[in-house]
N, C-alpha and C positions, 0 to 999 in steps of 0.2 A: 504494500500500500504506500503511495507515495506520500511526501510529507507535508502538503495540501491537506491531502482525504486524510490526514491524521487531525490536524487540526480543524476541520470542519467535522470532523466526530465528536472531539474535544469540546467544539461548541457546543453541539446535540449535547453533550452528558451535561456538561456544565450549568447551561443555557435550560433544557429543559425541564419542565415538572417532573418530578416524582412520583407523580401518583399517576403520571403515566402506568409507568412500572406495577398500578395494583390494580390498574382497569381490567374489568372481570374477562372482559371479551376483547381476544385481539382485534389489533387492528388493521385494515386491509393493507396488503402489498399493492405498490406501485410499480405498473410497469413501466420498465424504463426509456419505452418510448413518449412517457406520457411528462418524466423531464425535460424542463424547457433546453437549448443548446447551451446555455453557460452553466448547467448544473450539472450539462452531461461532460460538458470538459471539464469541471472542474472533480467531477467523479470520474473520472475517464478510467482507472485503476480497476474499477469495482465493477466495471462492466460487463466482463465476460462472467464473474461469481454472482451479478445482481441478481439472479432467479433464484437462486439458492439462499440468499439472504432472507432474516426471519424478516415476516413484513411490520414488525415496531421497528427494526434497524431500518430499513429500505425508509418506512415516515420519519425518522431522527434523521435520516441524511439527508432524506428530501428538504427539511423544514431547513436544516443546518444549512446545506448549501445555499439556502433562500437567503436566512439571516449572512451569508457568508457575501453571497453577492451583492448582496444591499449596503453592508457595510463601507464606508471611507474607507481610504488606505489608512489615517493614522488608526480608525479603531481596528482595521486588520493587522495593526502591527501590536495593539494590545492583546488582541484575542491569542496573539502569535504568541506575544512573549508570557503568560498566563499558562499557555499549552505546554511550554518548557517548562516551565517551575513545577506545572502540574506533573509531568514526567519524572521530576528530580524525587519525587515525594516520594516517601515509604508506601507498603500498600496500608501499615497503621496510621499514616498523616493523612492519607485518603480518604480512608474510614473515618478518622477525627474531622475532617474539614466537611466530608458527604453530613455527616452526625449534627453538625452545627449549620448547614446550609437549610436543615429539615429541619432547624428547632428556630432558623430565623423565619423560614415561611409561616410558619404556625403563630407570628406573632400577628397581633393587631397592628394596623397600620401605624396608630399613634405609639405603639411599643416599637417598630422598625423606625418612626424616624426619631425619637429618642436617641435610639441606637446609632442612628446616623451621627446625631450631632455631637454624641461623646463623639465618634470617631474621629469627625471632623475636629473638635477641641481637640483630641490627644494630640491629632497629626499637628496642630499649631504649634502645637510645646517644643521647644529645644531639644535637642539630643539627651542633652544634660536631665532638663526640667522630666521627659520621658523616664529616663536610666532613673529617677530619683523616684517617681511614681510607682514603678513596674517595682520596686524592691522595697518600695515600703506596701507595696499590694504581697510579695514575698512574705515580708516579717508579719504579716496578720495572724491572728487565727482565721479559723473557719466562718466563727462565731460574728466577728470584727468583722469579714468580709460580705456576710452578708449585712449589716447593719450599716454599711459602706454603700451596698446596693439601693438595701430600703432608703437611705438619707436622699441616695441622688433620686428615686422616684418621689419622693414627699421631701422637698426643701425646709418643710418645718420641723423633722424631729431633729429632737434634739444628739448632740454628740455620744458616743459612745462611753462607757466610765472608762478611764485610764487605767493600763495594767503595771503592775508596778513595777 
């Protein structure tokens, strides 16, 4: 498989739902006359195995290729470099990031953009300011860490007692 069709896979797993994967009834195979001409080149690998591919792989490519060709070159360059790191991963850092990808879907919207906007703040913070967070998040307890959580959802409780 060339390293295109790898990374427009990448997208499909990435990029798609999940609960694809628990729909009771599959879903139909595409034939691959039925790919427009830049989906078919850009699949061009998979061409002479497309029949034999299950038909949920055949709609993750088809969709991928979609989102693939629709893309900018800059967002093809992130999708690109996303695909590499996702490669470098353990198949444990996979499992841990699939694990967390499904516990951020599951949140309410006003709980995802919460989430955003720590993000957004950490990423402000200095290297320094970060390195100082991330190892006083270390020396917590369990206990501290959640009341650390519940503070930043409710502005108004109060501090945790200091440990001695």
């Amino acid at each position: 498989m060339n390293k295109l069709a790898w990374i427009v896979l990448a997208c499909c797993a990435l990029g798609a739902p999940a609960a694809r994967a628990e729909e009771p009834e599959p879903l139909p195979g595409i034939e691959w006359e039925m790919l427009d001409e830049g989906q078919q080149q850009l699949l061009e690998s998979q061409k002479d195995s497309w029949d034999e591919l299950p038909s949920g792989r055949q709609q993750a490519m088809a969709e991928g290729s979609e989102r693939w060709l629709a893309m900018s070159p800059e967002e093809r360059k992130v999708a690109q470099e996303r695909w590499h790191k996702w490669r470098k991963l353990t198949p444990e850092q996979r499992k841990r990031l699939r694990e967390r990808w499904k516990r951020f879907r599951d949140l309410t919207p006003e709980q995802k953009e919460r989430l955003r906007t720590a993000y957004r703040d950490f990423q402000s913070l200095t290297p320094e300011q970060r390195d100082r967070l991330r190892e006083r998040w270390r020396r917590m307890t369990p206990e501290e860490r959640q009341h650390a959580i519940d503070r930043r959802r409710d502005r108004s409780a109060p501090p945790p007692p200091r440990r001695p």
